[in-house]
matplotlib code that plots the C-alpha trace (Angstrom):
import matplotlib.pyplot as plt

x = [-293.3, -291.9, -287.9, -288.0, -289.0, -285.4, -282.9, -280.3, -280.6, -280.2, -276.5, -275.5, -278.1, -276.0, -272.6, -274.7, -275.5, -272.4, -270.7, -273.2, -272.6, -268.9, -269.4, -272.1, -272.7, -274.2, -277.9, -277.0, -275.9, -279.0, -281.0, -278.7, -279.4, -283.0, -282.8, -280.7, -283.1, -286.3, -284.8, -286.3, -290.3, -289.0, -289.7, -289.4, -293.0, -295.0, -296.1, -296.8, -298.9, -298.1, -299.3, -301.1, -301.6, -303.7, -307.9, -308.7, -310.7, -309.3, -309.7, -313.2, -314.3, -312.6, -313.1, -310.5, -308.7, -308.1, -307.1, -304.6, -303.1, -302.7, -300.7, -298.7, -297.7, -295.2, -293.2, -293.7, -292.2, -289.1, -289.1, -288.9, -285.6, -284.0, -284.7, -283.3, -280.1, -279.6, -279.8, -277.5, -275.1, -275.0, -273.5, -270.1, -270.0, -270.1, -268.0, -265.3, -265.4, -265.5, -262.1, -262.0, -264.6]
y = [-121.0, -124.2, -124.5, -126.2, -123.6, -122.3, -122.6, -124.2, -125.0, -122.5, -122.3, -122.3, -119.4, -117.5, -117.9, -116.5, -113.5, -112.9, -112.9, -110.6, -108.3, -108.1, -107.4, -105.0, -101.3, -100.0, -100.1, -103.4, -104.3, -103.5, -105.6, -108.5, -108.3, -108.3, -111.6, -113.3, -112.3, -113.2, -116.8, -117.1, -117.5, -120.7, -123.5, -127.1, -129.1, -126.3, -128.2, -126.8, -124.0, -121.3, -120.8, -117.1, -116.2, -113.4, -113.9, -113.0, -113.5, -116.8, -117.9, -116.5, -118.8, -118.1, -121.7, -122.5, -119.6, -121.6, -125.0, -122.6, -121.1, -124.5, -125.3, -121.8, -121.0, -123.6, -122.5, -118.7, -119.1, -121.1, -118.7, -116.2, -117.4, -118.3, -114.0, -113.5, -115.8, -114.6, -110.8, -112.0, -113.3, -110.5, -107.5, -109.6, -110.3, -107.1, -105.9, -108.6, -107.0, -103.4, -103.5, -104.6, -102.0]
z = [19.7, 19.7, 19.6, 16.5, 14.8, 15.2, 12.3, 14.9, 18.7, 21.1, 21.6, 18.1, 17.2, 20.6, 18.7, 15.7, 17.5, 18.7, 16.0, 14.5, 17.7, 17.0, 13.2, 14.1, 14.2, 17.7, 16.3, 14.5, 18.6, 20.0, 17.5, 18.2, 22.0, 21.6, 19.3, 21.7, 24.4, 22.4, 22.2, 25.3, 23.3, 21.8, 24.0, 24.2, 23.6, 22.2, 19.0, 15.6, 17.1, 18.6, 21.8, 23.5, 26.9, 26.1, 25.8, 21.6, 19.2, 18.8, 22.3, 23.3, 26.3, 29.4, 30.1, 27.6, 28.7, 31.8, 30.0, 27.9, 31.0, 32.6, 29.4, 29.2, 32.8, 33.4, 30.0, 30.6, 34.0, 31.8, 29.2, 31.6, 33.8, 30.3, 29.6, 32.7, 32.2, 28.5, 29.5, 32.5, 29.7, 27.3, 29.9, 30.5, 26.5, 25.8, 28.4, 27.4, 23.7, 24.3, 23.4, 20.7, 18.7]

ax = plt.figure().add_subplot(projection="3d")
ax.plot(x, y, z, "-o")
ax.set_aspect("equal")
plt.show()
């Protein structure tokens, strides 16, 4: 999906979550960590439509399968080291406020 979609940028929908973390229960936790990781499917340049990887009923030609791949490797490869940076980010955060819950 495209990053616009977002209420806020990036950053400012991280301080969101944790906030929510901190104010959270430990199922309320796990929740938050999965949002801040699925910030990751918003990406710069999408457009108004969603994009798919996957081959359906809404994308029946391989041929366009192609074209679509073309379009979506690039930003899964991004969305994919972003995942990898956020999940990076959240073990130190919640290490650093153990303490305080």
């Amino acid at each position: 999906m495209d990053v616009s979609w977002l209420p806020a940028d990036k950053q400012k929908m991280i301080e969101v979550f944790k906030i929510s973390w901190l104010a959270g229960n430990n199922e309320m936790r796990e929740e938050v960590e999965n949002w801040w990781c699925l910030l990751s499917r918003f990406q710069a340049g999408v457009g108004s439509t969603p994009i798919s990887y996957e081959i359906s009923k809404d994308n029946p030609a391989v041929k366009e399968w192609y074209k679509r791949q073309e379009r979506v490797e690039p930003l899964l490869n991004i969305a994919t080291a972003e995942n990898e940076i956020y999940e990076r980010e959240i073990e130190p955060f919640k290490v650093s406020n153990k303490m305080r819950h």
